[in-house]
N, C-alpha and C positions, 0 to 999 in steps of 0.2 A: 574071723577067717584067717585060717595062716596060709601066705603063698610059700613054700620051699623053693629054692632052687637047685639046679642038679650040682651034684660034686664037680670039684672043677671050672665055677663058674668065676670070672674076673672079680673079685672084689670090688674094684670099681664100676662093675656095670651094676651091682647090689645097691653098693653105695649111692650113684645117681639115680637112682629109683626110688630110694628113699627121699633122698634129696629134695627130686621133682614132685612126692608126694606131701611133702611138707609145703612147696609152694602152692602146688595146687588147693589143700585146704585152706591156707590163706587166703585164698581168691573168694572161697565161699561159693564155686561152686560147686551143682551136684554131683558129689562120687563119696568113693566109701572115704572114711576118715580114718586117721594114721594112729597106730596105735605103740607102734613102736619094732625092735629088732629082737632078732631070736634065733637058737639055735636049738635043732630036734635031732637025734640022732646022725650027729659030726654034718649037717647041711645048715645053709645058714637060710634064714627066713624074717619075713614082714608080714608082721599082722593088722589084718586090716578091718573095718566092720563089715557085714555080712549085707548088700542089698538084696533085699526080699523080690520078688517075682520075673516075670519072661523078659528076653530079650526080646527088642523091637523085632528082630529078624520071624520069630516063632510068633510072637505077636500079631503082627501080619497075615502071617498063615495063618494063625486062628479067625481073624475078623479081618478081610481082604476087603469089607465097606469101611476102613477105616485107615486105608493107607495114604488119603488125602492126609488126614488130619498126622499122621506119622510122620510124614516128608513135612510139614509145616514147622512139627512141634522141632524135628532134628534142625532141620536149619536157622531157625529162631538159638536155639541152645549154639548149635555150632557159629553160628554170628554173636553170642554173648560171650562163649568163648576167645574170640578173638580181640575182644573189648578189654583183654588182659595186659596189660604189660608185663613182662617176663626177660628183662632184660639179660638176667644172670642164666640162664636155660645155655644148655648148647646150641648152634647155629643148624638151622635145616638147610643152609646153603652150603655148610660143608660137609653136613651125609650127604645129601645130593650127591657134590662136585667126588664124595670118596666114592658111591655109589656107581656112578656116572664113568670113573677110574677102570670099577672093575667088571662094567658093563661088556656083552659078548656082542660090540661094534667095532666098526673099523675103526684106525685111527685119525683120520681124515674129519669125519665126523665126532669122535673122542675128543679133538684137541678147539673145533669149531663150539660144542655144546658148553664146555668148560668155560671156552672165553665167553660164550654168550651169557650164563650163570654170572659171570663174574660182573658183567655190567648191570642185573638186577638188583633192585634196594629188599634190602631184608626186612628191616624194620626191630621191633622188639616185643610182636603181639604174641600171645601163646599160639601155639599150634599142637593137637591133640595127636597127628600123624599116621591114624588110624581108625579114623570115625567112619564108622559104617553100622548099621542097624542090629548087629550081632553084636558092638559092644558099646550098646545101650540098655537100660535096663528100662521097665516099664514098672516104675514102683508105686506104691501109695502117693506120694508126693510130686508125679511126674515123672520125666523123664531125667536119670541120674548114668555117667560116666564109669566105664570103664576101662581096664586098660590103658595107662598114660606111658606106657614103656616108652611109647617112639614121643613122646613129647618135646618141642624144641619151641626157640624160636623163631616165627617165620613170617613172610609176608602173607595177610591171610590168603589172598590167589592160590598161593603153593599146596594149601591144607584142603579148601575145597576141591581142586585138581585132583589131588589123593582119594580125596573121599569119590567124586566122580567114578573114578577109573577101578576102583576096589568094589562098588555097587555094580557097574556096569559088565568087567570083565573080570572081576575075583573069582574064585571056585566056585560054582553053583550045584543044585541037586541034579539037572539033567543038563544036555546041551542042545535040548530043544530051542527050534524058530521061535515057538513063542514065547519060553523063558525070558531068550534075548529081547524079545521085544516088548515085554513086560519090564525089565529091568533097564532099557532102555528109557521108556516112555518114564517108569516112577523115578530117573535122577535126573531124566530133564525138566522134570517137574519139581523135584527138590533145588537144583540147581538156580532154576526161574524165582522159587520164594526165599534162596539166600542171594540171591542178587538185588531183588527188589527191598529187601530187609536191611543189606547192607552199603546201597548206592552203588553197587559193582559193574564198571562195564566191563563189557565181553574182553575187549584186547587186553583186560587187567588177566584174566583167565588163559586167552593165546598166549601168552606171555611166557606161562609156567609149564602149557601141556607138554609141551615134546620133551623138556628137559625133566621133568618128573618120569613121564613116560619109559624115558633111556634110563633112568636111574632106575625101576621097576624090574628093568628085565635084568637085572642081578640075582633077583631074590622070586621072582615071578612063578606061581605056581600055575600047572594049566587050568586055560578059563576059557571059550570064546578064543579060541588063536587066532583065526582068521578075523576076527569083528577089532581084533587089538590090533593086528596089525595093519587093518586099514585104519584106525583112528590113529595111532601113532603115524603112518604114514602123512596123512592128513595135517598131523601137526605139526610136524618136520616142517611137510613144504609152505604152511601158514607161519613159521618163523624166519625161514628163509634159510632152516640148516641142508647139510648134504641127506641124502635119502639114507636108509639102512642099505650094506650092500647084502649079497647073496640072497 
């Protein structure tokens, strides 16, 4: 499989994609494996191997009796994921903290969230940055990885929080009640089997919501607005930051 990227893109954002796909296969675990760099018609490109079958996400929809064992399998892989050390990765506390920069808050709360970031331990475990059910694959072999673009290093809290808030209020097919409550109930239930999987208590989680949250609404596509903005609200005042204003 070749991924191209468009004309004009940073070399260096090529380059650490490579990079990180290199470390990744060292880890051994499951994603496509690195085949090397290329150029197709003046764009430059990574080729990569080809995983065979559905994403969890369409998976689901097909056998909706088997979204137990989905959320078990995801959280098991995403707490083995973390079991990585990845020292050399970029830091997820300073996307965050750039994130968080060019976040449409005030600055009151801008300058509060920053310093609270800054007294968080990072740590040096991989963090996948983007794990949610659509970029997983449902292959012969189990459940395999895709997408490591937003890879860093991170506290694991930070990555599960992500993955939370991406299940819960990421883009959906409708914005129906019961969507939301569907989507609700299957991440607090994913959320319950990587805690118990990985010894996690809850204020490890407080911890990271609100200031993931505020780094979101950078880039945040519409999802659930009002369901985000009471959770987010929710988190603010469970950290003890200023509210959002307007």
């Amino acid at each position: 499989m070749l991924k191209l990227f468009h004309e004009g893109v940073d070399p260096s954002i090529i380059r650490r994609e490579y990079v990180t796909a290199e470390l990744i296969q060292a880890t051994g675990l499951p994603a496509a494996r690195l085949f090397g760099r290329c150029e197709a018609g003046g764009r430059q490109g990574i080729i990569y191997s080809e995983i065979e079958g559905p994403n969890l996400l369409h998976y689901i929809w097909r056998h909706p009796h088997r979204v137990g064992w989905a959320m078990r399998a995801m959280a098991q892989l995403q707490a083995h994921i973390h079991r990585q050390p990845v020292s050399m990765l970029r830091s997820r506390k300073a996307i965050l903290a750039e994130d968080i920069e060019m976040a449409p808050i005030g600055a009151r709360l801008r300058a509060a969230a920053i310093d609270r970031l800054d007294q968080l331990n990072e740590g040096d475990r991989l963090s996948h940055g983007d794990l949610h059910p659509a970029n997983l694959i449902v292959s012969g072999d189990g459940l395999a990885v895709i997408d490591w673009s937003k890879a860093a290093r991170s506290a694991p809290a930070a990555d599960v929080v992500r993955s939370e808030m991406l299940m819960r209020f990421g883009p959906g097919q409708s914005a129906g009640m019961l969507e939301g409550k569907l989507r609700d109930a299957t991440t607090a239930y994913y959320v319950g089997r990587y805690r118990k999987l990985a010894g996690m208590e809850p204020d490890a989680l407080n911890a990271w919501r609100a200031l993931v949250g505020l780094a979101w609404l950078r880039h945040r596509l519409p999802g659930r607005d009002a369901a985000f903005a009471a959770y987010l609200a929710d988190a603010l005042r469970r950290a003890g930051l200023p509210p959002l204003e307007g």
